[in-house]
OpenMM code with the backbone's topology and positions (N, CA, C; nanometers):
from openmm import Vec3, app, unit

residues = "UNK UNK UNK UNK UNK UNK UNK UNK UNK UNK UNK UNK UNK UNK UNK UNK UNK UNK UNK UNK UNK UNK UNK UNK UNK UNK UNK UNK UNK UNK UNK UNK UNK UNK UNK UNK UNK UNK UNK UNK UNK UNK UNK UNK UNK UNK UNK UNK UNK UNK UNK UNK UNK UNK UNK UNK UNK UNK UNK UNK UNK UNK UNK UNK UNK UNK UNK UNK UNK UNK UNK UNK UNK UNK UNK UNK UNK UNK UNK UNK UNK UNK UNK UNK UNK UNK UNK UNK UNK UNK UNK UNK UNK UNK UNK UNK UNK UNK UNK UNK UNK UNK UNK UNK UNK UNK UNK UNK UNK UNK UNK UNK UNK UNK UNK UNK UNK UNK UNK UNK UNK UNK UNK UNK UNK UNK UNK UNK UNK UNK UNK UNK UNK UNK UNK UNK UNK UNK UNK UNK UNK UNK UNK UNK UNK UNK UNK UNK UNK UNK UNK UNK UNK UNK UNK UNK UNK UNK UNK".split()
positions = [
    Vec3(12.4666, 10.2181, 7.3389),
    Vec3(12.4458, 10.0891, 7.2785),
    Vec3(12.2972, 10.0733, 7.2467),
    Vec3(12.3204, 10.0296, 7.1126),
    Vec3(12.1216, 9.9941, 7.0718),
    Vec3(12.1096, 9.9010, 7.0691),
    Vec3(11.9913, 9.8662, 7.1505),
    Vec3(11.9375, 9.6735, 7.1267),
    Vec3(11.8490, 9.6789, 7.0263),
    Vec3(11.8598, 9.6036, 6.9480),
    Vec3(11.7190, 9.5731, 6.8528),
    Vec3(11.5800, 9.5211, 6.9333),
    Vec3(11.4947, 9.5318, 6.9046),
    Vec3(11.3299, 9.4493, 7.0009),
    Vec3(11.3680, 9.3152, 6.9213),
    Vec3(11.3085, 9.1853, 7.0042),
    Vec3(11.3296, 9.0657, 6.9719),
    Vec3(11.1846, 9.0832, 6.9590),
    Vec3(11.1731, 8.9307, 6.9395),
    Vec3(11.0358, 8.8861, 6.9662),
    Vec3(10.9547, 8.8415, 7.1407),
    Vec3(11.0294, 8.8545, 7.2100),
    Vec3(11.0188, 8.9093, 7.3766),
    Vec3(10.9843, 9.0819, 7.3720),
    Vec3(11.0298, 9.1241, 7.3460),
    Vec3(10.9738, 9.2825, 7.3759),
    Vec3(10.8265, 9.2288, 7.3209),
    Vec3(10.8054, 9.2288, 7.1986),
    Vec3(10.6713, 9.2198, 7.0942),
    Vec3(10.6137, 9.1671, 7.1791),
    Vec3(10.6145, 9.0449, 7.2558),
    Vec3(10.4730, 9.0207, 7.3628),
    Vec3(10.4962, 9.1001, 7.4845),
    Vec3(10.5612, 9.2048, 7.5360),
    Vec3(10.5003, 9.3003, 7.6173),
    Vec3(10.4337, 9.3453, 7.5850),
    Vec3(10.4339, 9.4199, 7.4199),
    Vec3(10.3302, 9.5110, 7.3859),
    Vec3(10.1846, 9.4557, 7.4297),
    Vec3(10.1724, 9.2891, 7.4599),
    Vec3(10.0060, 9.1989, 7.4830),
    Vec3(10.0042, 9.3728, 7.6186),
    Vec3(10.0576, 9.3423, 7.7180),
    Vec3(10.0245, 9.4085, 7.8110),
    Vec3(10.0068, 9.5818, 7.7618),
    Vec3(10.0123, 9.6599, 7.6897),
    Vec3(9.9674, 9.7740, 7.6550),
    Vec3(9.8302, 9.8557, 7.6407),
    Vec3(9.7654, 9.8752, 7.7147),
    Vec3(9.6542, 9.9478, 7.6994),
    Vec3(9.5922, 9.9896, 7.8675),
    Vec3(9.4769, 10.0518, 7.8522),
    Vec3(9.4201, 10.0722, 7.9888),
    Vec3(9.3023, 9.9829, 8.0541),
    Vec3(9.3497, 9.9157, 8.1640),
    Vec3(9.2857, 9.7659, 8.2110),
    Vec3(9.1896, 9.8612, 8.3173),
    Vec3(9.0791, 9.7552, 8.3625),
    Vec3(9.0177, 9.7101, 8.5229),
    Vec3(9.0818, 9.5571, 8.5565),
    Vec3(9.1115, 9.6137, 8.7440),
    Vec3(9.1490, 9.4876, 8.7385),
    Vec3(9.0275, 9.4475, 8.8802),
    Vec3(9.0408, 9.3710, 8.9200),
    Vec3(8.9966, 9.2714, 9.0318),
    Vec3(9.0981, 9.1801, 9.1057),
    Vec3(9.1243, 9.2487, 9.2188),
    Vec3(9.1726, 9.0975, 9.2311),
    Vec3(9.1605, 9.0847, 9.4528),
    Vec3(9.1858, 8.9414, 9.4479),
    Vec3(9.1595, 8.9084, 9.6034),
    Vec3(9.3218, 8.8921, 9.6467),
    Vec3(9.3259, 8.9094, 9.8021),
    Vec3(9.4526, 8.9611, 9.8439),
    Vec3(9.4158, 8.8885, 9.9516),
    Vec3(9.5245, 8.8403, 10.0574),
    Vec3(9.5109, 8.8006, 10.1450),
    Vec3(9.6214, 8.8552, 10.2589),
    Vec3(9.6532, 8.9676, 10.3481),
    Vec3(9.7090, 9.0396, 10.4288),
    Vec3(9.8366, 8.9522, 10.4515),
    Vec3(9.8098, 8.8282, 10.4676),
    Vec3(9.8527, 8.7513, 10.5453),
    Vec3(9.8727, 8.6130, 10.5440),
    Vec3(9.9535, 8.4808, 10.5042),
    Vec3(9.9000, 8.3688, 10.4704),
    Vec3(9.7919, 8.3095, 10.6033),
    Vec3(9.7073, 8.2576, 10.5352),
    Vec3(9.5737, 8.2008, 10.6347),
    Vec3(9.4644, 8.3242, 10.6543),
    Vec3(9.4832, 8.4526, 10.6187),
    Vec3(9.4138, 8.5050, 10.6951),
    Vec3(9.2619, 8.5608, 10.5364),
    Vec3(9.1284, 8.5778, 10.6059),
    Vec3(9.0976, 8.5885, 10.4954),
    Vec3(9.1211, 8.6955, 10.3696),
    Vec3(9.1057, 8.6795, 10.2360),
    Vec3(9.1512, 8.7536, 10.1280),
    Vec3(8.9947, 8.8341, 10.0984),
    Vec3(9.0562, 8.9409, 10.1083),
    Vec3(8.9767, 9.0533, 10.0803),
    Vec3(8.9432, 9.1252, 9.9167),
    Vec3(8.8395, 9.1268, 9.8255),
    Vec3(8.8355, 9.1612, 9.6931),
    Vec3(8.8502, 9.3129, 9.7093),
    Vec3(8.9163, 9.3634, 9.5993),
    Vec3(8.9910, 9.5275, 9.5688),
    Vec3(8.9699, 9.5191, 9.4078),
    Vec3(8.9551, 9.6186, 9.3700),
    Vec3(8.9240, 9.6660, 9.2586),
    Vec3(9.0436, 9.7996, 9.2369),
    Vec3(9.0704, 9.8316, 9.0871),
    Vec3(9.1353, 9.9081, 9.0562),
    Vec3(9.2135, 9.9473, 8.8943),
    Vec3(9.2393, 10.0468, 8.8673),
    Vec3(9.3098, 10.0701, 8.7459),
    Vec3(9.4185, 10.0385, 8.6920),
    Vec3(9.4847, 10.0582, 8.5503),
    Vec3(9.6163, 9.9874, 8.5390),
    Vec3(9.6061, 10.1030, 8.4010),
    Vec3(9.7250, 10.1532, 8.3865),
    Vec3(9.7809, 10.2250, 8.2415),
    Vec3(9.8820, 10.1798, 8.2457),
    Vec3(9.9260, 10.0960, 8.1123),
    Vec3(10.0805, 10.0537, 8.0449),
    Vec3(10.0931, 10.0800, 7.9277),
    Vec3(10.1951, 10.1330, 7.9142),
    Vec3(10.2721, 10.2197, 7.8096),
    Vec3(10.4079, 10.1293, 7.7257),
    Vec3(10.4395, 10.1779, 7.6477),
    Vec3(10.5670, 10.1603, 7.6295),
    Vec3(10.6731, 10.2414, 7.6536),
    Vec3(10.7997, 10.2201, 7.6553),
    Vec3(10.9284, 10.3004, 7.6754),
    Vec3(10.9845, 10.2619, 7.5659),
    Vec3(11.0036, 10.3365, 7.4284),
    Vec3(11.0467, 10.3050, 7.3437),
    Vec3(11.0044, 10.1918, 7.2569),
    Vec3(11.0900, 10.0614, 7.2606),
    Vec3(11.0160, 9.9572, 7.1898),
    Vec3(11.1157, 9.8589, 7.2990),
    Vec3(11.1203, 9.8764, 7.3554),
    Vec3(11.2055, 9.7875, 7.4864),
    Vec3(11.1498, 9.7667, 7.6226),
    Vec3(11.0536, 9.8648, 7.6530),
    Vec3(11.0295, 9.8320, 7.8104),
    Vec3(10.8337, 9.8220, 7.8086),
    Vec3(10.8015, 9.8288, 7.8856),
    Vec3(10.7050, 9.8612, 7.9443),
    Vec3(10.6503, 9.9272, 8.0478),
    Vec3(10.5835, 10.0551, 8.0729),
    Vec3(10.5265, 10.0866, 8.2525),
    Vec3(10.3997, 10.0550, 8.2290),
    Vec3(10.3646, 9.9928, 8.3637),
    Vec3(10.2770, 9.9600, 8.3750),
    Vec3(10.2381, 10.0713, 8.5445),
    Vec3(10.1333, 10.1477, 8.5114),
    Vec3(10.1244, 10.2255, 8.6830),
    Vec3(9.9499, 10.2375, 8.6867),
    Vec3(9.9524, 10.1886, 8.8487),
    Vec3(9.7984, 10.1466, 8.8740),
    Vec3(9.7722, 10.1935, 8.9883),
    Vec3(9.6988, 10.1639, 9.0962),
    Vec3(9.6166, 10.2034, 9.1929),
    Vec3(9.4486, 10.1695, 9.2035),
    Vec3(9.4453, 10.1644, 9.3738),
    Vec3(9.3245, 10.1623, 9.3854),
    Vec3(9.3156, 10.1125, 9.5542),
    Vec3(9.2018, 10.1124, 9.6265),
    Vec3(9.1905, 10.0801, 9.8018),
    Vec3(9.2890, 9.9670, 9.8094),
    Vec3(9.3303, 9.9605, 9.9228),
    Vec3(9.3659, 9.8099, 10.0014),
    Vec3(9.3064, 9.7960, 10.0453),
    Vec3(9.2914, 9.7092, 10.1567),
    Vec3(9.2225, 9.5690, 10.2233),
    Vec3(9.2069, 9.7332, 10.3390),
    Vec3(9.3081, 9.7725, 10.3969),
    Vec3(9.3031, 9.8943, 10.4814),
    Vec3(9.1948, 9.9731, 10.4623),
    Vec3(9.1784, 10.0094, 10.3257),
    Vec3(9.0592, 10.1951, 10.3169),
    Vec3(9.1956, 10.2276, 10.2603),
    Vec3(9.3073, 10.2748, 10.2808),
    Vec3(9.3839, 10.3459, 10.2185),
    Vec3(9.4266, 10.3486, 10.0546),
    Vec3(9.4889, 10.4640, 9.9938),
    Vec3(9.4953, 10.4442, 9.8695),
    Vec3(9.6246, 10.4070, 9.8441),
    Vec3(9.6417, 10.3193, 9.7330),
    Vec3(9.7651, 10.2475, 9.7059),
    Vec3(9.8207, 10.2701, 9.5331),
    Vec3(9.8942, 10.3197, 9.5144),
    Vec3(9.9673, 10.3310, 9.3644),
    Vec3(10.1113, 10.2771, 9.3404),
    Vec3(10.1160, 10.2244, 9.2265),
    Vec3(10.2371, 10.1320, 9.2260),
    Vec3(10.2503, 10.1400, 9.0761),
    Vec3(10.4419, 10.1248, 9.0264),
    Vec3(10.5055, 10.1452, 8.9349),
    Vec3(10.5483, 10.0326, 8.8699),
    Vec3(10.5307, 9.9953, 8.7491),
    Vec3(10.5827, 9.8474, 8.7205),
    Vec3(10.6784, 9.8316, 8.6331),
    Vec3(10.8008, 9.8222, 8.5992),
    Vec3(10.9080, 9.8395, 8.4532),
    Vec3(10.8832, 9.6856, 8.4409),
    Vec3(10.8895, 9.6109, 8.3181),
    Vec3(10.9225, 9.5048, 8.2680),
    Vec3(10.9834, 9.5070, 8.1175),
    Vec3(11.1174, 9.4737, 8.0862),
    Vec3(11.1419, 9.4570, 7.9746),
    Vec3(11.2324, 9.2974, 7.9103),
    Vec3(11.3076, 9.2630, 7.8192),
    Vec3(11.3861, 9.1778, 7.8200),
    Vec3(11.5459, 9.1838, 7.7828),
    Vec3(11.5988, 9.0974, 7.8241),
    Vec3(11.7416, 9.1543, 7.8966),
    Vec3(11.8160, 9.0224, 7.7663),
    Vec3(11.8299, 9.0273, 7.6460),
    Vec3(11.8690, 8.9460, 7.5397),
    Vec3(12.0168, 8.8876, 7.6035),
    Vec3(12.1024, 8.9730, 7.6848),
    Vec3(12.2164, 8.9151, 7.7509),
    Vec3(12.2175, 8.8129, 7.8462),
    Vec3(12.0819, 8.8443, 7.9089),
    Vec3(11.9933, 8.7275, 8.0275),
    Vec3(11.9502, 8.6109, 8.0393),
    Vec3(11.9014, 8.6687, 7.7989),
    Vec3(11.8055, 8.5672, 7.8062),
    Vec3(11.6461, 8.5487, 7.8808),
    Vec3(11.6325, 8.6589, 7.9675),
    Vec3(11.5078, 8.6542, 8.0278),
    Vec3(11.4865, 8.8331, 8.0409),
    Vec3(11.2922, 8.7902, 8.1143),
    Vec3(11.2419, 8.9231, 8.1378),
    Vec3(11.2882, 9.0098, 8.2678),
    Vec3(11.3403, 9.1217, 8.2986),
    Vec3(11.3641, 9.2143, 8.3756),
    Vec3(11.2709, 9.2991, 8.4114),
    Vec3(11.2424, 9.3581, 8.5483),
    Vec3(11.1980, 9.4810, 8.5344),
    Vec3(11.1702, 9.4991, 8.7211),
    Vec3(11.0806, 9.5769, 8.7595),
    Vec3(11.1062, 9.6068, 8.9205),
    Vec3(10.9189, 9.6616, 8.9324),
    Vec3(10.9393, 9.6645, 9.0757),
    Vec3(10.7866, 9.7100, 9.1301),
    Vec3(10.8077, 9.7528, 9.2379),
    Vec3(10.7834, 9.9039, 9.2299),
    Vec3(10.7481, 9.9757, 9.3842),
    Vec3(10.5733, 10.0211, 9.3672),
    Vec3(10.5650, 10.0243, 9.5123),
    Vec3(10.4038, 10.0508, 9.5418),
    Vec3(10.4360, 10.1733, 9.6975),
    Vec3(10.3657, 10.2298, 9.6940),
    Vec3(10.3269, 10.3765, 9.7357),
    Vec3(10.3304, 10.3237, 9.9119),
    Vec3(10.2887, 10.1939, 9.9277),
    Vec3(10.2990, 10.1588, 10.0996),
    Vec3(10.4279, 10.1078, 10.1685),
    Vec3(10.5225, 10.0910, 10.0407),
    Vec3(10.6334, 10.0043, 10.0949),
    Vec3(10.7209, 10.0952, 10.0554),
    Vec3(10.8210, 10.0955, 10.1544),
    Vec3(10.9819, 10.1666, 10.1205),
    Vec3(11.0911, 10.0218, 10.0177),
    Vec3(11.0272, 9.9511, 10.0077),
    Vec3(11.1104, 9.8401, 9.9028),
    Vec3(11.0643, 9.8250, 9.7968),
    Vec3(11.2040, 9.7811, 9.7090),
    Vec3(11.2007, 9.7750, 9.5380),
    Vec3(11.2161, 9.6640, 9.4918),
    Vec3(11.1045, 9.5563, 9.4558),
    Vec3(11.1138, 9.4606, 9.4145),
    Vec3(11.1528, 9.4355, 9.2313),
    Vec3(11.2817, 9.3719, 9.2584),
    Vec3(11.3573, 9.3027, 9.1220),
    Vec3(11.3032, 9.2197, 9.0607),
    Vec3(11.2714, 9.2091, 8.9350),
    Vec3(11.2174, 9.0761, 8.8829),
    Vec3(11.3310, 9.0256, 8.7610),
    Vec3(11.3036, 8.8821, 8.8289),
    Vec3(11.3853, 8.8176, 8.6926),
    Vec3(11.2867, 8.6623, 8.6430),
    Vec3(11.2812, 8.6656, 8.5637),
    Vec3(11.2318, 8.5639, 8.4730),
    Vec3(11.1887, 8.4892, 8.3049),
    Vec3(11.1597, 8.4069, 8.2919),
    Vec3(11.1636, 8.4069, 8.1475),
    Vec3(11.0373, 8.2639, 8.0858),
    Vec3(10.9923, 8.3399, 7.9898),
    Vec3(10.8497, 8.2883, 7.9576),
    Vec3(10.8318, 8.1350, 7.8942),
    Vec3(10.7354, 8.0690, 8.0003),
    Vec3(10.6750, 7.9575, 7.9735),
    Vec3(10.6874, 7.9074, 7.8296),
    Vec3(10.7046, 7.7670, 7.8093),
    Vec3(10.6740, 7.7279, 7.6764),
    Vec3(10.5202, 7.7304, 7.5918),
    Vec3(10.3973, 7.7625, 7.6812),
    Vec3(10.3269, 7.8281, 7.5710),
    Vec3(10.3265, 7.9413, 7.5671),
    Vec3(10.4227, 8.0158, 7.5623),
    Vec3(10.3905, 8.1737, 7.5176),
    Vec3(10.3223, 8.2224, 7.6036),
    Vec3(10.2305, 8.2393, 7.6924),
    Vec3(10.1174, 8.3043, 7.7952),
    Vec3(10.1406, 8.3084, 7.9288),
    Vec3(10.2514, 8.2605, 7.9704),
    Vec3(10.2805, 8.2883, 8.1227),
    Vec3(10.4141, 8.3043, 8.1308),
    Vec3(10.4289, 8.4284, 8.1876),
    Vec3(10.5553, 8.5060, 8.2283),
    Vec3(10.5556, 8.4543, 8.3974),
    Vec3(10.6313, 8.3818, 8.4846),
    Vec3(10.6804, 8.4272, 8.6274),
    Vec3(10.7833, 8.4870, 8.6132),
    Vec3(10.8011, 8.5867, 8.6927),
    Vec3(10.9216, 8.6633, 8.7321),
    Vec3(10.9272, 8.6320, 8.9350),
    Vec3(11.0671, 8.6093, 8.9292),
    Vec3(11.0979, 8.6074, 9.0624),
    Vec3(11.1761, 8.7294, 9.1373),
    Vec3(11.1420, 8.7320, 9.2524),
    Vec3(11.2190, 8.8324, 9.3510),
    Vec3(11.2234, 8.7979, 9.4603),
    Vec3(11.2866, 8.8779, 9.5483),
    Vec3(11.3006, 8.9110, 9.7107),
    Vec3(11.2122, 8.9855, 9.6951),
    Vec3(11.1494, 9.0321, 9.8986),
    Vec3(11.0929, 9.0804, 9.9453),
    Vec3(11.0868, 9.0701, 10.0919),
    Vec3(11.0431, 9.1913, 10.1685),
    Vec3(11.0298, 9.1561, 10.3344),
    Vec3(10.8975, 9.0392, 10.3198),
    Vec3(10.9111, 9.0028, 10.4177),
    Vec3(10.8286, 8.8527, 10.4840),
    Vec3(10.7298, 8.8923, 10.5685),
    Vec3(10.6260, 8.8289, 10.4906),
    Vec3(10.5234, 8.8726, 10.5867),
    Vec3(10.5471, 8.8585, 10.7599),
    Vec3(10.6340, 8.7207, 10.7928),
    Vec3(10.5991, 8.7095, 10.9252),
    Vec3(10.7279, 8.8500, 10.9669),
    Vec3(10.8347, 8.8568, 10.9808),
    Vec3(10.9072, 8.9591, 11.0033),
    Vec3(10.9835, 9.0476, 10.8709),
    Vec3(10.9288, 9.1528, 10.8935),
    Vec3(11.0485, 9.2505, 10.7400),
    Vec3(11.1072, 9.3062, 10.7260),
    Vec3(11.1975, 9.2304, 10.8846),
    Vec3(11.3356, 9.2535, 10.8167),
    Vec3(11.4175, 9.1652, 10.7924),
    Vec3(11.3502, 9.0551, 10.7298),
    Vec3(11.4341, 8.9371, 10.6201),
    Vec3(11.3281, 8.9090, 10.5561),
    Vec3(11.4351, 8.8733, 10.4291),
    Vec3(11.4125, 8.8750, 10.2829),
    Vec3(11.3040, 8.7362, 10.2695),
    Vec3(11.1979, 8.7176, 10.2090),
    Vec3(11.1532, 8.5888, 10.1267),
    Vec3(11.1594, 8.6137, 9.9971),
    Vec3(11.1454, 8.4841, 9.9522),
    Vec3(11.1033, 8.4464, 9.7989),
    Vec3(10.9632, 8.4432, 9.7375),
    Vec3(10.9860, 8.5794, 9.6544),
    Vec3(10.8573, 8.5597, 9.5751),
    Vec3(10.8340, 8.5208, 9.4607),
    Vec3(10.7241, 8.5166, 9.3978),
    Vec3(10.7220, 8.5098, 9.2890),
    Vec3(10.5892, 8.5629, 9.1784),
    Vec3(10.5836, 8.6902, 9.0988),
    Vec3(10.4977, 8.7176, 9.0174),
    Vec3(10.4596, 8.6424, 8.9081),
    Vec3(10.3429, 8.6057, 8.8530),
    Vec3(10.3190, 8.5199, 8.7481),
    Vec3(10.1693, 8.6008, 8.6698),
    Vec3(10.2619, 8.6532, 8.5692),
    Vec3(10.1446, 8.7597, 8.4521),
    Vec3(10.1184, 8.6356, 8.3278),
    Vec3(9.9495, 8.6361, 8.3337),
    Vec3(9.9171, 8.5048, 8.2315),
    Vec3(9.8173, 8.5906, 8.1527),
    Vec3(9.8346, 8.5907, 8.0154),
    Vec3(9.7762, 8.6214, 7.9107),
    Vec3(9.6479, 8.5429, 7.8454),
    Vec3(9.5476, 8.6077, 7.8723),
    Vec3(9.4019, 8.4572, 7.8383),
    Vec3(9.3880, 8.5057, 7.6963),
    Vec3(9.3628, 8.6442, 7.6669),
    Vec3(9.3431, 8.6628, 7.5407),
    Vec3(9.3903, 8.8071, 7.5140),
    Vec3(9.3108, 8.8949, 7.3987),
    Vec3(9.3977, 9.0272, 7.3853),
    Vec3(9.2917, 9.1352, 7.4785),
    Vec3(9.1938, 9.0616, 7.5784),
    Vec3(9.1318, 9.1752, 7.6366),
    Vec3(9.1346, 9.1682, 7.7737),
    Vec3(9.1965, 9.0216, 7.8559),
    Vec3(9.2535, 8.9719, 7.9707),
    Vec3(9.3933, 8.9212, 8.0204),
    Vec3(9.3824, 8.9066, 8.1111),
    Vec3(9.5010, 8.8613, 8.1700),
    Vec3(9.5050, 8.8584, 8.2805),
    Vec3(9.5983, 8.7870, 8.3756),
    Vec3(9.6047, 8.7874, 8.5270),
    Vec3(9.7228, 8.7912, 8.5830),
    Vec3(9.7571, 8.8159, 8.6872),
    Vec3(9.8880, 8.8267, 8.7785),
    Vec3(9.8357, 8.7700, 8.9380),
    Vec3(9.9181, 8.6418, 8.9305),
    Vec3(9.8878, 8.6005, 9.0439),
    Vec3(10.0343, 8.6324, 9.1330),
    Vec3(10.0151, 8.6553, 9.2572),
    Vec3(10.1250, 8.6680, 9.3442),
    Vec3(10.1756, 8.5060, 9.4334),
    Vec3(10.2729, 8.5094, 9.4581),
    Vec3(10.2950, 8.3822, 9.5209),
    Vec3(10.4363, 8.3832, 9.6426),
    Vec3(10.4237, 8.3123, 9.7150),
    Vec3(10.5901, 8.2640, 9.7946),
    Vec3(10.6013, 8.1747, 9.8230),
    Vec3(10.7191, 8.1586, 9.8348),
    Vec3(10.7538, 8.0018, 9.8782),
    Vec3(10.7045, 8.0140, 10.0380),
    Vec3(10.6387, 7.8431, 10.0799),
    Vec3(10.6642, 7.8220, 10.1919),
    Vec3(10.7295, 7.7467, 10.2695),
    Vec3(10.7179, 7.7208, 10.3773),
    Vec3(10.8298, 7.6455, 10.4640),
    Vec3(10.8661, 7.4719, 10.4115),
    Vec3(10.8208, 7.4914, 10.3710),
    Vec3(10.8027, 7.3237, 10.2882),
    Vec3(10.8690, 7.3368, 10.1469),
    Vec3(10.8551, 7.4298, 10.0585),
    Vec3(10.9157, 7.4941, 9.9479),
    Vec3(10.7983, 7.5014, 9.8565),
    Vec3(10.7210, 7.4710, 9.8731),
    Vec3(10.5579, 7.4744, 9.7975),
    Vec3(10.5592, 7.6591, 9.7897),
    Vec3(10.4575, 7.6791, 9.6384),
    Vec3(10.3908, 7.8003, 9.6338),
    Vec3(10.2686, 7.8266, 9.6829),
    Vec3(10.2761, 7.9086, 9.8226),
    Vec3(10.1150, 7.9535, 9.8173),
    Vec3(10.0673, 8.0894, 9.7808),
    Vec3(9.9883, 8.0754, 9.7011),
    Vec3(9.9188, 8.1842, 9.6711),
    Vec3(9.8782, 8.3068, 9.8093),
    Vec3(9.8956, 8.4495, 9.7322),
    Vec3(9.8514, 8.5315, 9.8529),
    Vec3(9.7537, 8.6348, 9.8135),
    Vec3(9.7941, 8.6324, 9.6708),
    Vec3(9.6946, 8.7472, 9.5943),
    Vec3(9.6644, 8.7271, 9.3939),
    Vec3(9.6044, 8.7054, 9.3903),
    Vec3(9.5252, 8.6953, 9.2458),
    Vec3(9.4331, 8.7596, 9.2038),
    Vec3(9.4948, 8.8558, 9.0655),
    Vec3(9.4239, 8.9841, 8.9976),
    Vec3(9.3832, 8.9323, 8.8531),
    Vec3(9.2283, 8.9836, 8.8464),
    Vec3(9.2057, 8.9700, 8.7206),
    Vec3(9.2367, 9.0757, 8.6572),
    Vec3(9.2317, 9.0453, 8.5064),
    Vec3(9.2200, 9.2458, 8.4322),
    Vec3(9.1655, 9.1839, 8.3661),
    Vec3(9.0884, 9.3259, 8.2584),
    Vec3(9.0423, 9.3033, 8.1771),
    Vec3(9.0742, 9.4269, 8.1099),
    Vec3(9.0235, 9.4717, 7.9240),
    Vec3(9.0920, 9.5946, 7.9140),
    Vec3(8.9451, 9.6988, 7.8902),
    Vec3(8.9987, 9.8038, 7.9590),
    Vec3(8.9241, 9.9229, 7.9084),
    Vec3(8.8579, 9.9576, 7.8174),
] * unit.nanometer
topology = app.Topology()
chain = topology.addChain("A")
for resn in residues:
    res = topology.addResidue(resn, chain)
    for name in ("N", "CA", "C"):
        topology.addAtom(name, app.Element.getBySymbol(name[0]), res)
C-alpha cells in the first residue's frame, strides 16, 4: 500500500539536517538539572518518515546515543514514531498531533517512572520549531496533581 506525503510529512522535512543541541536535564524531579551538549543527524525515510539519531555525555560521564522515527499516520490523523536511547532497555511510542500554529508538535507516551521502573508514567515530548535554523524539544510528565513538570529542555540549532 502507497501513502501519498500530505502536508504533515512536508513539516518533518523542518527537522532535516545536522543540528548542535544543548540542553539541561534534570536526573530526577527536584533534583538539580545538569547542561549536556551534543549532536543530532535527521534524515528522511523516503518521503514519509524521519530518523533522527544523536548522542552525546549524560549527567553520568557516560556516552549516550539514541534513535528517533517520527512520521504521520493519515489513518490517525496524527504524528507517530518511537525513541530508544542506548541506556534504557525501553521503547518509547509516540502519538500526537500538531498545534494550531504549525510549530509545536507534542507527542505522548509511556515510560518507566522515575520514582520506581517498574510502572509505567505519562510522558510527554514537545518538538517546537523557532525558525529554519532552531528548534527545541522539551521533555515533560505528568505529576501527582496532573500538572506538567518539566525534566529536560534541549536547544538545537543547525550545523
Amino acid at each position: 500500500m502507497m501513502t501519498d506525503p500530505s502536508p504533515e510529512h512536508g513539516w518533518l522535512r523542518k527537522l532535516v539536517g545536522d543540528w548542535h543541541y544543548e540542553h539541561e536535564f534534570s536526573p530526577a524531579p527536584g533534583m538539580p538539572a545538569a547542561k549536556l551538549m551534543g549532536t543530532e543527524k535527521v534524515r528522511m525515510l523516503g518521503e514519509l518518515w524521519v530518523i533522527c539519531e544523536g548522542g552525546g555525555k549524560m549527567h553520568t560521564g557516560h556516552e549516550m546515543n539514541y534513535l528517533m522515527t517520527l512520521g504521520f499516520d493519515p489513518n490517525k490523523g496524527s504524528f507517530v514514531g518511537s525513541w530508544v536511547g542506548s541506556p534504557m532497555a525501553y521503547m518509547f511510542v509516540y502519538e500526537g498531533r500538531l498545534e494550531d500554529d504549525g510549530k509545536t508538535l507534542p507527542l505522548k507516551t509511556d515510560g518507566p517512572s522515575f520514582t520506581d521502573p517498574t510502572q509505567l508514567a505519562k510522558y510527554q515530548d514537545v518538538i517546537g520549531i523557532i525558525d529554519d535554523d532552531h528548534r527545541t524539544l522539551t521533555s515533560q510528565m505528568w505529576g501527582e496533581e496532573g500538572e506538567l513538570v518539566t525534566f529536560m529542555q534541549a536547544k538545537y540549532r543547525r550545523a
